[in-house]
C-alpha positions in Angstrom: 3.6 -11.5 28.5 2.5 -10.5 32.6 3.9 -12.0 35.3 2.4 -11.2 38.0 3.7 -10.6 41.5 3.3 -12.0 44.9 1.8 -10.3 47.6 4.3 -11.9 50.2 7.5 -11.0 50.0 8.6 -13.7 52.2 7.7 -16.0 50.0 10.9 -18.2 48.8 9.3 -19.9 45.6 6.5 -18.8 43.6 2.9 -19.8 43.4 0.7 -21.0 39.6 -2.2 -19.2 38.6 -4.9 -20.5 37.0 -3.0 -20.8 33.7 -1.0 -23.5 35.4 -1.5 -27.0 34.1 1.3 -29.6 34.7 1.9 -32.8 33.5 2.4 -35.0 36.6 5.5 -36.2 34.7 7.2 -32.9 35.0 5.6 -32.1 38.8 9.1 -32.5 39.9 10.5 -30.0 37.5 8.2 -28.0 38.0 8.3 -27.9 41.1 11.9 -26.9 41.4 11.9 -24.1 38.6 9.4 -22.5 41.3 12.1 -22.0 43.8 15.0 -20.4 41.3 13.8 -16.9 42.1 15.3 -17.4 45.7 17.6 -20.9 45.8 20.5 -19.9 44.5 21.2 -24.4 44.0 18.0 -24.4 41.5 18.8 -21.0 39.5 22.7 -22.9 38.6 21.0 -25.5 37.8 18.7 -24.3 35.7 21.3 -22.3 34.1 23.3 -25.9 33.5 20.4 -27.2 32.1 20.2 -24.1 29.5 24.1 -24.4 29.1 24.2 -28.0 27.9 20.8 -28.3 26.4 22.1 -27.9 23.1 24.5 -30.6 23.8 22.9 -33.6 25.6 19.4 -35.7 24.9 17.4 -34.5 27.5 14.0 -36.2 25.8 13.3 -38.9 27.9 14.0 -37.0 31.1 10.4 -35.4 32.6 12.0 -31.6 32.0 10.4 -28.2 31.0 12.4 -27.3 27.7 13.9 -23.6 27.0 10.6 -23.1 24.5 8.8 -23.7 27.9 10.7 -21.4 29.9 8.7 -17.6 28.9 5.1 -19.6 29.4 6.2 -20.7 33.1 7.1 -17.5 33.8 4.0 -16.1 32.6 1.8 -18.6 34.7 2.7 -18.3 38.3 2.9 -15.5 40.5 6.7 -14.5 41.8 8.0 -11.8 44.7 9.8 -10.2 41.8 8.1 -10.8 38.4 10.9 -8.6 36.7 14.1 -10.8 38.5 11.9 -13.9 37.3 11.4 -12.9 33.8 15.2 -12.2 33.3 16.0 -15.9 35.0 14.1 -17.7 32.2 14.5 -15.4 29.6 18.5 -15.1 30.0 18.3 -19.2 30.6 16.3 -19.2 26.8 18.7 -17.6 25.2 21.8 -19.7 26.8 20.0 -22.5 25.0 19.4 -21.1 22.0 22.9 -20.0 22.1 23.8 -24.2 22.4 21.3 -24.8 19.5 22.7 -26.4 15.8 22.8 -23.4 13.3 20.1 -24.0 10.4 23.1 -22.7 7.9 26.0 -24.4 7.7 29.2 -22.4 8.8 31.7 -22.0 5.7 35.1 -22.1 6.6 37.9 -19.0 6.5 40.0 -18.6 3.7 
């Protein structure tokens, strides 16, 4: 995976590449994962969302999933494309973390 980086370092949200195609049900979402590299507000939430997607139905809200995350990295353009990989990735794994084990758990004892 490259993420690229933004030429303007004053830039406070980052900017899609050609690879960007949104659904114009998740422009809002999309929208505000864009700014978590610099708004302190989004990046929490986005954390919240990674935190509790294992526990709440989140389907018929217009959100980019964790198995979304890596791929909207990839396809905009951030100041720092390292800072922004590590957002999304660490938010993955919170998620995954929140996720049902496929084998059941067996008890102590």
């Amino acid at each position: 995976m490259t993420i690229m980086t933004c030429a303007d370092v004053t830039a406070t949200r980052a900017a899609c590449t050609n690879q960007c195609v949104v659904d114009p049900a998740l422009r809002a979402h999309h929208e505000r994962l864009l700014t978590v590299e610099h708004d302190a507000d989004e990046l929490v939430e986005l954390m919240e969302l990674a935190v509790t997607w294992g526990e709440l139905e989140y389907a018929d809200e217009p959100l980019f999933g964790p198995d979304d995350w890596a791929g909207f990295a990839a396809s905009h353009v951030w100041v720092d494309p390292e800072r922004a990989a590590r957002i999304f990735s660490l938010a993955a794994d919170i998620a995954a973390c929140g996720r049902p084990s496929a084998r059941p758990v067996s008890p102590a004892g």
